[in-house]
N, C-alpha and C positions, 0 to 999 in steps of 0.2 A: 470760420470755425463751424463745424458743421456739432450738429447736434443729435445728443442720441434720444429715441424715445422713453420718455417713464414706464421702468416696470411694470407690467401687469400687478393685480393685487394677487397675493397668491390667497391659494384656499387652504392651502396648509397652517394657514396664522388662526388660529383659536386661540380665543381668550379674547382679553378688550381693548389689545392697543396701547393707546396712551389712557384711556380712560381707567386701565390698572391701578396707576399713581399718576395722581392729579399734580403730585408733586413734580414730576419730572415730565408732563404734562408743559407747566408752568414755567419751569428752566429752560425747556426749550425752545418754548415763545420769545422767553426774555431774553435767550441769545443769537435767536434767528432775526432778531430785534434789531441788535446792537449788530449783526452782522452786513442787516441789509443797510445801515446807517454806515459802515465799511465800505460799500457799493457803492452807496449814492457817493460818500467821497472821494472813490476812486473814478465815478466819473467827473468828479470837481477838476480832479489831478488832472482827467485829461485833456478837459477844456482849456485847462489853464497853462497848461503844453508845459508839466512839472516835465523834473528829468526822470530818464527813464528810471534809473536805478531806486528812485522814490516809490514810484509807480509797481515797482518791481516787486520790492519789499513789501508794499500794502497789499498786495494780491498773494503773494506768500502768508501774511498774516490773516488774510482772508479765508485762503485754504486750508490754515491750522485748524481754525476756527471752527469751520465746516467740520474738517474730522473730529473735533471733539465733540460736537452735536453727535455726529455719527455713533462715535462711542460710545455716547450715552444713551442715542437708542439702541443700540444693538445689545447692551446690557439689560435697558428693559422688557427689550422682545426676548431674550434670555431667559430671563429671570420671572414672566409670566408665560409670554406665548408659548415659545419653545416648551415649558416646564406645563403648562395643559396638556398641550399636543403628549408628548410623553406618557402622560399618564392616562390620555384617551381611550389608548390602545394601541396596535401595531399599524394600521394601515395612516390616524393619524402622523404617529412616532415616524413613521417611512417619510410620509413626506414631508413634517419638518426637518427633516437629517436633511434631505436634499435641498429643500428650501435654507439651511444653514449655511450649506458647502456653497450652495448659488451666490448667498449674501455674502459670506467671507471673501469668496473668490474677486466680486464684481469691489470690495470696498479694500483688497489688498493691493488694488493699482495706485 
C-alpha cells in the first residue's frame, strides 16, 4: 500500500486552528484516542488470523470514524479559519476559496 504524503500547511489558514475552541480541540484528541485503540485491535484481529469479514467490518468502522473527525474539523476550520480569512480582505478571501475546493475535493474520495 503505498502512501501519500501529508499536505503541506497551507498559508491561507488564518486564524488559530484548533486553538479557536478548545472544545473541539478536546473531542478530537478524545476520538483520535478511541480510534487509535480501533487500530491497535485491528492489529490484534490480525494476529489472531480473525476472519476476514471481522477484520473487514472493523476497518470500515475505522473509516467512519476518521471521517467524522474530519467533519468536525472541516466545520471548525469553517466556522473560524475560513471565516478570518474572508473578512481579511480579497487576496486572503482568494486563497481560502481555493484552499476550501482543495480540502473538499481531497476529503470527497
Amino acid at each position: 500500500m503505498s502512501r501519500q504524503p501529508a499536505a503541506p500547511a497551507t498559508t491561507a489558514s488564518i486564524g488559530h486552528g484548533l486553538s479557536a475552541d478548545p472544545r473541539t480541540r478536546t473531542r478530537t484528541l478524545t476520538r483520535l484516542r478511541r480510534i487509535e485503540g480501533q487500530v491497535r485491535g485491528l492489529h490484534r484481529m490480525v494476529e489472531q488470523e480473525r476472519a476476514c469479514a471481522d477484520v473487514l467490518t472493523q476497518i470500515a468502522s475505522v473509516h467512519e470514524a476518521l471521517r467524522a473527525v474530519g467533519r468536525e474539523l472541516m466545520r471548525n476550520h469553517l466556522k473560524h479559519c475560513a471565516t478570518t480569512a474572508f473578512r481579511a480582505g480579497d487576496a486572503p478571501a482568494e486563497a481560502m476559496c481555493d484552499e476550501l475546493v482543495d480540502l473538499m475535493y481531497r476529503n470527497a474520495r
